[in-house]
N, C-alpha and C positions, 0 to 999 in steps of 0.2 A: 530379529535373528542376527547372531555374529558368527563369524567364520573364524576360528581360532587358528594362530599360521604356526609354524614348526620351523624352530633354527632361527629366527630374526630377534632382535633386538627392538625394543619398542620404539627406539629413533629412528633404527632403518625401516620398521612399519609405516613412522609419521611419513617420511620424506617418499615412500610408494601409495601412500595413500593418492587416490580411491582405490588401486586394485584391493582386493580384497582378499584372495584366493592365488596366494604365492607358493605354497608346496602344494607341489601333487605326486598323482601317482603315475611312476615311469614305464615304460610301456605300455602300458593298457591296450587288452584289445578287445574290440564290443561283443556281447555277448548275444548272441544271434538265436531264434528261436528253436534252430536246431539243436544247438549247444543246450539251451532250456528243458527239452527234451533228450536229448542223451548226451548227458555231461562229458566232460574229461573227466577221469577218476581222479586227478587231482583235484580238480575243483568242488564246490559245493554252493550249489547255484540257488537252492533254495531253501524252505525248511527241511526239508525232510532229503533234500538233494536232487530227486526228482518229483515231477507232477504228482506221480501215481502215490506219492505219501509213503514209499516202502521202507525209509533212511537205512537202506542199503547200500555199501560201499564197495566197489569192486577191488579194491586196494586191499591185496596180501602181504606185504610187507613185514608189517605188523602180524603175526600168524601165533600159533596155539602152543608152535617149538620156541617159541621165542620171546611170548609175550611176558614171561617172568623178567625181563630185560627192562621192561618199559622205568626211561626214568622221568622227573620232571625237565623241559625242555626252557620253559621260560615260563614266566607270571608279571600278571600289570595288574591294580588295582583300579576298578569302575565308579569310585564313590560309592554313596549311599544313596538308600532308598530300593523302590522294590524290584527286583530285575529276575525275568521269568521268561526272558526272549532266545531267540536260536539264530547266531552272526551266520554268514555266508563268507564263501572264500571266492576271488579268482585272481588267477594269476599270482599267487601268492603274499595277496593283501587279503586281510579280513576287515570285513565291515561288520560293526554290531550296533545294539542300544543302549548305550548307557540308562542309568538311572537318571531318570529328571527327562528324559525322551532325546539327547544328543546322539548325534549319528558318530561314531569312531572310524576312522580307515587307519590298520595298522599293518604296519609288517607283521605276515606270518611268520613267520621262522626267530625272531625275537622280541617279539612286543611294543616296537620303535611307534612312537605318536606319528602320523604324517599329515592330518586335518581329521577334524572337527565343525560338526552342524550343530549349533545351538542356539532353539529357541526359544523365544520368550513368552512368558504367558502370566496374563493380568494377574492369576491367582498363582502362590507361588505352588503351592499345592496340585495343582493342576500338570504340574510335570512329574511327578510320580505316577506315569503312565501304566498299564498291566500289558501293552501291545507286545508279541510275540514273533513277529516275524518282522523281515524285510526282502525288500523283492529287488532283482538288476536285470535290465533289458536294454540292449545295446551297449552303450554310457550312460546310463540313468540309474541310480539309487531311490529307489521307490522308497516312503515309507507313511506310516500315517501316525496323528498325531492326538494328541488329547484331549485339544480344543476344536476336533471334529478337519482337520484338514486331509486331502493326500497329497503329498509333497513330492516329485521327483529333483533326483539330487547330481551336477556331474560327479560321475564317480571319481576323475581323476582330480578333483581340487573339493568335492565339496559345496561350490557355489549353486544358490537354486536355480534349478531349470525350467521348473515351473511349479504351481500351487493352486490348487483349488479348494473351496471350500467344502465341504457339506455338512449335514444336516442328522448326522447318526448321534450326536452326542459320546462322542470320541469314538476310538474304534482299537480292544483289546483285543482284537485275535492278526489281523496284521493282511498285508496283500501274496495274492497270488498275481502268478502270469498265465494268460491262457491268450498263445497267439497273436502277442501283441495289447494283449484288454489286462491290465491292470486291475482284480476282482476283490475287491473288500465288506468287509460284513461289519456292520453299527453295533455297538456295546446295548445300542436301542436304551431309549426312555423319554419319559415327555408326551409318549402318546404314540399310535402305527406309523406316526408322518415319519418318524426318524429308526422307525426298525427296517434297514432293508438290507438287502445286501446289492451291490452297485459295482459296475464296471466305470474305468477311465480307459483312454487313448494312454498308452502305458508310456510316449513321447513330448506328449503338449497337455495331459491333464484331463481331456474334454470329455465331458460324462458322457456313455454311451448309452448305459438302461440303469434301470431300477427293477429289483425283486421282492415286494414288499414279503418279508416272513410270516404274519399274520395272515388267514384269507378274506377274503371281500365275501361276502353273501354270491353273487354270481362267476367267483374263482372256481379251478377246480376242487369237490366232485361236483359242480356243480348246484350244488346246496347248502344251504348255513350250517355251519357245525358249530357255532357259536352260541346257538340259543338267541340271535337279537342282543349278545352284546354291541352297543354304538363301536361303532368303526372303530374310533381313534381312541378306543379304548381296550383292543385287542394289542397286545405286545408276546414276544418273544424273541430273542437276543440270537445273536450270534458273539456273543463273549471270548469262546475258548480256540480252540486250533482253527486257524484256518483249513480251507475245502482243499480240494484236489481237480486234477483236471486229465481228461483222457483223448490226447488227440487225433486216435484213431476212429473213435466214437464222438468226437468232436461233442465232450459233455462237459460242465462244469459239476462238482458232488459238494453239496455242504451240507454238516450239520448245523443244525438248529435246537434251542435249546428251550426249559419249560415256560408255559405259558404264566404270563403274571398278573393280577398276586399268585400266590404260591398255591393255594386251596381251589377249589370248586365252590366253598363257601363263598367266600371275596367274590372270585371273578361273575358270579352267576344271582349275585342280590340276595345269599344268601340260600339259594336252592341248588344242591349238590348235584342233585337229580335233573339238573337243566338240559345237561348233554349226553346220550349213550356212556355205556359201560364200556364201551370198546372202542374200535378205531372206525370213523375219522370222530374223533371229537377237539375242538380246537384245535384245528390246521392254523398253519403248518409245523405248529410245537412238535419239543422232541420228535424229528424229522430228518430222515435225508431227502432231499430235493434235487435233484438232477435235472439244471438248466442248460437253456440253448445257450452260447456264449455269444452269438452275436446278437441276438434279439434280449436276451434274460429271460423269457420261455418258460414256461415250467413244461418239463418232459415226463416226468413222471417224479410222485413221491411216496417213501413210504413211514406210517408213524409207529415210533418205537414204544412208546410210551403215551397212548392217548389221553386225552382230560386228567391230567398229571396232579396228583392233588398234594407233593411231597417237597416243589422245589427238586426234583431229579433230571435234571438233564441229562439227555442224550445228546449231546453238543461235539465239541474235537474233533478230530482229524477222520475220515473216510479213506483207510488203506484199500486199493485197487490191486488185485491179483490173478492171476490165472492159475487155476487148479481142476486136478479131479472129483467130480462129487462123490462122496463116498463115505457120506455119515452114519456111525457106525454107530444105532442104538443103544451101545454097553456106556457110549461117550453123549451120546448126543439126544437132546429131552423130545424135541419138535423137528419134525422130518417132514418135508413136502413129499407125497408120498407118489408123485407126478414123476421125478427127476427121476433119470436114467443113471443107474449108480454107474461110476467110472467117468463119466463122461464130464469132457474139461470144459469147464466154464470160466467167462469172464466172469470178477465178481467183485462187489464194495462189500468192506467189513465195515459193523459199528462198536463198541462194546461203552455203554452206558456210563454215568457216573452210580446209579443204582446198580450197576452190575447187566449180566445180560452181554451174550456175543452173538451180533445177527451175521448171517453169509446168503448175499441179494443177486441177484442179476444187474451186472450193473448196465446193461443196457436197456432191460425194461423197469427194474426193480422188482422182480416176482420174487418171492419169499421163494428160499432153497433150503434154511435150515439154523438152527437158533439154540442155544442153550441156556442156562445160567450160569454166569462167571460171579466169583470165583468160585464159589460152591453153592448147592442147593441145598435154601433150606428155607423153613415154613415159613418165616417172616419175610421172604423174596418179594421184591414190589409186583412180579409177576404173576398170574397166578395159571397162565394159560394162555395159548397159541393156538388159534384153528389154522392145521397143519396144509389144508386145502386153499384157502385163502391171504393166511397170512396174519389176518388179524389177530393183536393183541389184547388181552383182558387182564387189566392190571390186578392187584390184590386189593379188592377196594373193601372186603371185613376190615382192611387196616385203614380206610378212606376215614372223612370226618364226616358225620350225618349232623353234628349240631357242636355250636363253638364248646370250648373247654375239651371238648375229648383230647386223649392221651392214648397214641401209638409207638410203638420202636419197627421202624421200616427199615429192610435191609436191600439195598448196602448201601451205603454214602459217600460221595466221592472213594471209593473203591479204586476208581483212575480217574484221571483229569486231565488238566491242560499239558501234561506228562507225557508227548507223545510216544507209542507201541513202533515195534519194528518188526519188518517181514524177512525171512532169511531164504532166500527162491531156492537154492541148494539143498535144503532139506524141506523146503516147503512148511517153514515152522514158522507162525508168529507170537513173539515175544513180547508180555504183557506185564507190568509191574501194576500189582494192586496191594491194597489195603483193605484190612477186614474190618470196616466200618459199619455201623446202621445209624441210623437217625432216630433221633428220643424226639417227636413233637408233638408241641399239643397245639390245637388250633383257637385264633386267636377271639376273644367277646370284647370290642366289635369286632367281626370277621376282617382279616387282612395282618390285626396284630399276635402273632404265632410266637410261641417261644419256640425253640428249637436249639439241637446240639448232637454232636457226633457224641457217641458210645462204641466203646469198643464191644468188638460181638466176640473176637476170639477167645476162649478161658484159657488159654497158655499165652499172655504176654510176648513170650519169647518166639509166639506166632501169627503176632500182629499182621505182618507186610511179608511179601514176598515177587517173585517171579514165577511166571506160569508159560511153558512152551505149548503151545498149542501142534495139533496137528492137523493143517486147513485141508486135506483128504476125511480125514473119517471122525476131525474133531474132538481124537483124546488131549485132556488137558494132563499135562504134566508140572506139578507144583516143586520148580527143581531149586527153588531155592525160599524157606524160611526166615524170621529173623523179627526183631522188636524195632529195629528201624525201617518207619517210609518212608518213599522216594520222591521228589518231587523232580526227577531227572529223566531225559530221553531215555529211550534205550535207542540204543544204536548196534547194526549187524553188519559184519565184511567176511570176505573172499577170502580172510583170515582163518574162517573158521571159529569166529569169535564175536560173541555180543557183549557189547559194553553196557553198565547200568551203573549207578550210584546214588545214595542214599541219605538220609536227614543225619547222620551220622559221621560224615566227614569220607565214608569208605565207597572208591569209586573200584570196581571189580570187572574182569573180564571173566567171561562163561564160555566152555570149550559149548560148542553148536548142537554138538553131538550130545553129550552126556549131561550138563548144564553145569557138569563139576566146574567148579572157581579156579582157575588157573592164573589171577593176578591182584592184586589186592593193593591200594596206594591210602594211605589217610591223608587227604588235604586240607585247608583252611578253614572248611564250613563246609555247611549241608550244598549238597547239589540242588544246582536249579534251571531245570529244561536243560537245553544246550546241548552238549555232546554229539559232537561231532569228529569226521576225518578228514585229512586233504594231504597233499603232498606238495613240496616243493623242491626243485632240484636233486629231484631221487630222494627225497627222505618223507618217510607218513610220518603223520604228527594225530594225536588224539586229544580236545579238544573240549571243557568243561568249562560252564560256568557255576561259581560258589558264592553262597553269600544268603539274602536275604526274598524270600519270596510270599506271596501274600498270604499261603496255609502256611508257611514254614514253623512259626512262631507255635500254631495249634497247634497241630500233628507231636513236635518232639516233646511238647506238654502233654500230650494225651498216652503219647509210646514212653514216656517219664525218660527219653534219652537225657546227659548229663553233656550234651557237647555242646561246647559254644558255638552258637552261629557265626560271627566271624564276621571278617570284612569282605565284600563285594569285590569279586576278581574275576580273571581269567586266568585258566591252567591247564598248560598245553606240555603235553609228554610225549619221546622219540624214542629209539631207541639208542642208546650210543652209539658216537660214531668206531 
């Protein structure tokens, strides 16, 4: 590990040598769990801003009269390599990930270098990390790393504060904070030993629990769902967004992603028919999980996608809301026919990589109500919901009974590690998909499948779009079309404005209300994750990253876009002064 310094000369580095960690950052003040829980709207504390995963901004500023204004404020390039991660602000410094897994501390408001974390790793390849987030608690820069570490950082220089190992075989979705515990989920492989998701002492490092993702024969519901698959031969990842946390209900939510290999075939010795048609089969795949956060607990779980036989996860982010229930049959497919229409519920959202939007209790998980995203249609991986229980029954006419067969299962990455945004003002949530299915055939010997996205839409020019949902009664509104997908947050504020942008270079703000396009910017490259707000010294700033991401390459070959990808940057826009 080197600590890169800013402003010195390589002789006055010699003649200070050993310090290591000569610029920092000036003022700093710690960021305290409260603050973690209800930010300053300048700042932007974690992925999504808050716990609850909503990446909602209270900052109007930037507003719907004025966001025609928006110019660019400043740009830095990040190197190369794959970058799919979302920085954080406080105090008017931004921390992010470079490419190659380096931590940045920059000046907001101009792009100025102040330190650099860079480490080293035997393979050089091994630093082209997919990790997404980073976390800050007190003076600690959380983050985790490729070669399996979680690394707490001071924020004001840079230098490590501490470093633990573990045992996930890296870790692509990134840490939360919940009260102090530090919560990270394993990329998983190698066997169950390294699928879990794990808390640290968010100060000194010190592992508090483990949640292994797969179940144990005696986990809950208490009985094998596995058919007698051997233990350590049970996996399912936590890859993509990280969870959320709820600290009134004192819960941790994470999804969980498909069980591997990708078939019933593979996993079951070649019997499809090992596990039920329905749910639980291969707990705790395609899952939310809702753990105790001091113990790691399982409080309850529910499976979205059981005995998964497509590679479809149900993985990413768990947005927490509060609303009226009041799904409106004309919109909505699966209706618990128990709930009391009107009445306000806490609740976690999931919406699939196959498609599919669930709406849970998130304090017990009882199914309240479920559709198909982004539209219904016969090829859906699902095929049906018992509205009383919840259970799901995937479309398994399109399952594999014997290798060689050949399906097109819909939808496919549809969304991903792309996180969705909740806008509380209108009570809309804002989703960017892709009208993808999956062409696979399954593999002789079982395990080797070919596989590939196909586009499902017959108007190209209506490949990708955004979808306003309506979390009362679940109408989906498709308010915006288009031949480019997005591999980009969407992000919502007080503005009366959701931002999104797209594999096409076009980052766009959408009035709340009507979803019409009120601002349109073409930057250097496709979007990727990121977007975010913050302010500093009375000014909002908005807040992209462009460049290169791990679908990016596929998707603008499959949508036949004609844009260069471009170099790996940051691009941050104000309004004039």
């Amino acid at each position: 590990m080197t600590i890169k310094v800013s402003g010195l000369t390589a002789l006055a580095i010699l003649f200070l040598l050993p310090t290591t960690a000569l610029a920092q950052v000036e003022n700093f003040t710690n960021v305290t769990t409260e603050d973690l829980e209800n930010p300053d709207p300048a700042d932007w504390l974690s992925f999504s801003r808050t716990p609850d995963a909503q990446r909602y901004s209270p900052l109007d500023q930037i507003n719907r009269d004025n966001v025609d204004q928006l110019r660019m404020a400043w740009s830095r390039g990040t190197g190369t390599g794959t970058q799919e991660s979302i920085p954080i602000v406080r105090d008017g410094i931004m921390y992010l990930i470079q490419p190659g897994s380096n931590i940045l501390a920059l000046d907001a408001t101009t792009g100025d270098w102040i330190w650099e974390y860079e480490r080293e790793y035997a393979n050089a390849n091994m630093g082209n990390t997919r990790s997404k987030t980073i976390a800050i608690y007190e003076d600690v820069i959380i983050t985790t790393t490729p070669d399996s570490f979680v690394v707490g950082l001071d924020a004001r220089t840079g230098e490590v504060r501490w470093e633990t190992q573990a045992d996930a075989r890296g870790h692509s979705s990134g840490p939360i904070l919940a009260d102090g515990r530090v919560v990270t989920g394993g990329t998983c492989g190698g066997g169950r030993v390294n699928c879990y998701i794990a808390a640290h002492d968010a100060l000194t490092g010190e592992l508090l629990w483990k949640f292994y993702t797969t179940q144990a024969p005696d986990d809950p519901p208490g009985f094998d769902t596995w058919a007698g698959v051997p233990l350590n031969d049970r996996t399912a990842s936590t890859w993509g967004m990280s969870g959320s946390y709820d600290p009134e209900k004192d819960l941790i939510y994470w999804g969980i992603a498909n069980p591997t290999p990708n078939t019933r075939l593979a996993r079951h010795n070649g019997d499809p028919n090992a596990i039920p048609v329905t749910s639980p089969a291969d707990l705790y795949s395609n899952s939310t999980v809702a753990l105790d956060p001091d113990t790691g607990e399982l409080v309850w779980y529910y499976q979205h996608l059981p005995g998964d036989d497509w590679d479809q996860d149900v993985t990413n982010e768990r947005i927490l809301l509060s609303t009226p229930i009041s799904p409106d049959p004309e919109f909505v497919k699966w209706i618990n026919p128990n709930i009391e229409p009107g009445e306000v519920r806490d609740v976690v959202t999931a919406i699939g990589e196959p498609g599919g939007l669930w709406v849970l209790d998130r304090g017990t998980g009882e199914f309240l109500w479920a559709t198909p995203f982004p539209y219904d249609i016969e090829n859906f991986a699902i095929a049906d919901i018992d509205v009383e229980t919840g259970d799901v029954y995937p479309n398994f006419e399109l399952g594999f009974q014997n290798p060689g067969e050949q399906h097109i299962i819909c939808f496919y990455n549809t969304t991903s590690y792309w996180p969705s945004a909740y806008h509380p003002g209108t009570n809309t949530l804002w989703v960017p998909w892709v009208d993808n299915c999956l062409d696979m055939t399954a593999g002789d010997p079982p395990g080797r499948d070919t596989r590939g996205p196909v586009m499902n839409s017959e108007t190209p020019d209506e490949y990708a779009g955004v979808a306003r949902i309506d979390m009362a009664t679940g109408e989906i509104r498709h308010v915006y079309k288009g031949r480019a997908p997005g591999n980009g947050a969407m992000l919502a504020t007080a503005g009366d404005l959701v931002f999104w942008g797209d594999l096409d270079r076009r980052l766009r703000a959408f009035d709340v209300e009507s979803g019409d396009i009120l601002w349109e910017s073409i930057v250097s490259g496709p979007m990727t994750n990121s977007t975010i707000t913050y302010a500093v010294d009375g000014t909002q700033y908005i807040a992209v990253f462009v460049g290169q991401g791990l679908m990016t390459g596929g998707l603008i070959e499959l949508a036949e876009i004609k844009a260069p990808q471009g170099n790996n940057s940051v691009v941050v826009f104000a309004l004039p002064e």
